[in-house]
DRENNU-792826 format. One record per atom (N, C-alpha, C): x, y, z. Coordinates in steps of 0.001 Angstrom, whole numbers, plus 500000, padded with zeros to 6 digits. Layout:
N
XYZ/...
This chain:
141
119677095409195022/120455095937196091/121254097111195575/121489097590196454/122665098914195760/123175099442197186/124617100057196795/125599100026198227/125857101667198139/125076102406199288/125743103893199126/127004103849199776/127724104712199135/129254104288199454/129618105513199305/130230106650200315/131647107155200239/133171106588199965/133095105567200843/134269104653200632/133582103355200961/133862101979200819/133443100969200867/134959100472200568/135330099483201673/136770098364201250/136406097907200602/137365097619199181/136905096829197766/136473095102198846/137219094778199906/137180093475200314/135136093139200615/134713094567201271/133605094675201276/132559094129200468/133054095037199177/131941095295198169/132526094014197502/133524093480197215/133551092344196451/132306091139197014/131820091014198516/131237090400198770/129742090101198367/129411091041197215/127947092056196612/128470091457194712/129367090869194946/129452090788193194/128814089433192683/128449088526193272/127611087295193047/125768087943192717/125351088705193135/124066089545193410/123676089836191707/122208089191191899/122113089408190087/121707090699189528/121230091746190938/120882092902190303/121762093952191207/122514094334191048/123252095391191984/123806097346191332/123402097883192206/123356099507191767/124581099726192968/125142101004192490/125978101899193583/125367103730193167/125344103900194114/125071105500194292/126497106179194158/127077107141193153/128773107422193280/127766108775192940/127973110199193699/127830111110193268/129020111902192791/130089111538192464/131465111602192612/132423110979191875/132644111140190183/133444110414189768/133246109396189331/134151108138188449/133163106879187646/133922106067188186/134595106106189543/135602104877189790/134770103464189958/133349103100190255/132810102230190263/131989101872189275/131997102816188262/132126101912187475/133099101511186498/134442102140186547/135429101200186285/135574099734186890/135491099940188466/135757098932189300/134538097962188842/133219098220188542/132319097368188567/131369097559187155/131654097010185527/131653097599185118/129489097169184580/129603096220185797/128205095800185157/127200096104186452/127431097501186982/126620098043188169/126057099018187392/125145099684187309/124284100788187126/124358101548188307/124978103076187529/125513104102188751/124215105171188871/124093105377189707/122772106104190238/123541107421190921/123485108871190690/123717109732191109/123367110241192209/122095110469192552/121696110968193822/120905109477194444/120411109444196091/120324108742196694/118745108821196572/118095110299195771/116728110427195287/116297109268194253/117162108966193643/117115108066192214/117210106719192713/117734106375193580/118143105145194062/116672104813195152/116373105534196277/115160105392196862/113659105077196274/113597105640195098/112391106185194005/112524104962192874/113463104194192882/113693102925192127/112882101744192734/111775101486191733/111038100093192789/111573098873192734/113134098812191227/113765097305191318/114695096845193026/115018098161193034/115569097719194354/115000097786195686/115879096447196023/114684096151197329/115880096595198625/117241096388198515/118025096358199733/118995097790199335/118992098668200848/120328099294200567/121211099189201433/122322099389201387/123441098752202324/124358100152202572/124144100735203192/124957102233203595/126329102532204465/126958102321203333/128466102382203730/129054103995203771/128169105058204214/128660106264203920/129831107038205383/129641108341205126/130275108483206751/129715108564207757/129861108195208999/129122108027209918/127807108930210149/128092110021210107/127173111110210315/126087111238209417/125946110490208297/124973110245207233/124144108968207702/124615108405208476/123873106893208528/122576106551208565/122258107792209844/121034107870210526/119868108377209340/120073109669208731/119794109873207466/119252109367206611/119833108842206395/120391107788204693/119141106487205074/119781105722206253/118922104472206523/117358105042207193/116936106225207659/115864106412207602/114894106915206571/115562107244205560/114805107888204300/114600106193203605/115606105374203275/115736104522202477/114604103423203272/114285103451204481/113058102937205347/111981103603204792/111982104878205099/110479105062204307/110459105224203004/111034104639202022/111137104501201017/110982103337200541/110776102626201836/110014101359201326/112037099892201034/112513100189201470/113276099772201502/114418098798202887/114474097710202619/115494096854203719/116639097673203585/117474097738204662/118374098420204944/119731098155205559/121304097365205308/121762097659205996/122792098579206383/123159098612207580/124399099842207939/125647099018208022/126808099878207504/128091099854208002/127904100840209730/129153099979210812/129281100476211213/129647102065211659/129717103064212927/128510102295213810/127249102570212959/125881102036213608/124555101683213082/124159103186213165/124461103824214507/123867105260214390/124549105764215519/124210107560215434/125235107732216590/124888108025217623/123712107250218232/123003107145219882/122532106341219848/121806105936220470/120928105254221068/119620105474221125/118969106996221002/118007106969220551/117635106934218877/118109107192218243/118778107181216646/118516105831216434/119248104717217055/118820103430216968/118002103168216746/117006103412218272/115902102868218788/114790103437217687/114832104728217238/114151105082216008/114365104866214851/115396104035213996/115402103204213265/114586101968213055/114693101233214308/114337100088214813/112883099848214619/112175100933215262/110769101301215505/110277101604213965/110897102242213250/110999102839211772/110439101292210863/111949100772211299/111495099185210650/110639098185210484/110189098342211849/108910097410212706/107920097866211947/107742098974211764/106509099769211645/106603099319209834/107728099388208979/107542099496207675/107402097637207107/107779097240208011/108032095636207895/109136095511207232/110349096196207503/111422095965206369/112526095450207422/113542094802207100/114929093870207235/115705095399207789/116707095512209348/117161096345208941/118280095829210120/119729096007209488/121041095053210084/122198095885210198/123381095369211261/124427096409211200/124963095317210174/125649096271209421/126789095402208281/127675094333209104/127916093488209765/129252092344210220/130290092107209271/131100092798208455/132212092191208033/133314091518208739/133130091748210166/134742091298210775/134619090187210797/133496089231209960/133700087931210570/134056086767209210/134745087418208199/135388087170207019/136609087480207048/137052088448207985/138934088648208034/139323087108208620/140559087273208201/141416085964208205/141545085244209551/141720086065210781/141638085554211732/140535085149212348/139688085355212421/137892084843212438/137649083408211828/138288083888210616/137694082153209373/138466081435210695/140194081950210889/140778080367211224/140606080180212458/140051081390213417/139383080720214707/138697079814214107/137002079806213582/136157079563213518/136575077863212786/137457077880211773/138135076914211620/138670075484212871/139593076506213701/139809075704214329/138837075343215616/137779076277216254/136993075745216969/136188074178216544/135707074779215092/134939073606214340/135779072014214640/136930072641214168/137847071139214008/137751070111215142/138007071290216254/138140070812217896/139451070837217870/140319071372217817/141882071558217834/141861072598219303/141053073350219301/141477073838220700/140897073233221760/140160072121221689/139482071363223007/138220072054223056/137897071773224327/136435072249225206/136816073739225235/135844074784224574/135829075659225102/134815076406226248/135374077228227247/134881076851228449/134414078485228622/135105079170228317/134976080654228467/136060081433226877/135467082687227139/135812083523225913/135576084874226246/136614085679226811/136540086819226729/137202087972225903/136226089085225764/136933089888224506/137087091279225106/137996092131224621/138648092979225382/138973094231224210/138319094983224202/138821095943223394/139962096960223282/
């Protein structure tokens, strides 16, 4: 696996440190591998694609790269997931999607929100049954 990252929340990437083979793409400085000192840093995203150990990339870059990034790393023979958003339309999507189908590869929006604290202790307390029958659930942005 390996995580292209402009920025990535350390809360993120800590979730990638159990993983027995893991790369980061930093074209920019050695802060990861200070932070991570047993990752193999890969400079360009050429080096990282063109690598046959890795099978997953996980693209945490800025939005406007997404579409990019996760379609090269598709035909590169590679599972793919995105940090939010996934892409920035809808057709962008839908040609990802199709991209995937076609390559047979895994391809996911990143879900972190469902590890922040308030999530676990919903999910906590639904499990428990502390809030009763739930009957409805609406969400409101």
């Amino acid at each position: 696996m390996v995580l292209l990252a402009a920025s990535f929340t350390r809360p993120s990437s800590q979730r990638f440190r159990d993983l027995s083979s893991r790369s980061s793409c930093n074209a920019h400085g050695d802060n990861a591998a200070t932070d991570y000192p047993n990752t193999r840093i890969a400079r360009t995203v050429e080096e990282v694609f063109s690598d046959p150990a890795i099978d997953l990339i996980v693209v945490g870059t800025p939005n406007e790269t997404h579409f990019e990034l996760a379609k090269a790393a598709l035909e590169a023979g590679k599972h793919v997931v995105i940090d939010k958003p996934f892409a920035a339309s809808s057709a962008q999507a839908r040609a990802l999607i199709s991209l995937a189908a076609e390559q047979g590869k895994v391809l996911a929006p990143f879900h972190n929100r469902r590890y922040d604290s308030d999530f676990v202790t919903l999910r906590k307390l639904v499990a428990e049954g502390t809030l009763g029958r739930i009957t409805q659930v609406i969400f409101a942005l």
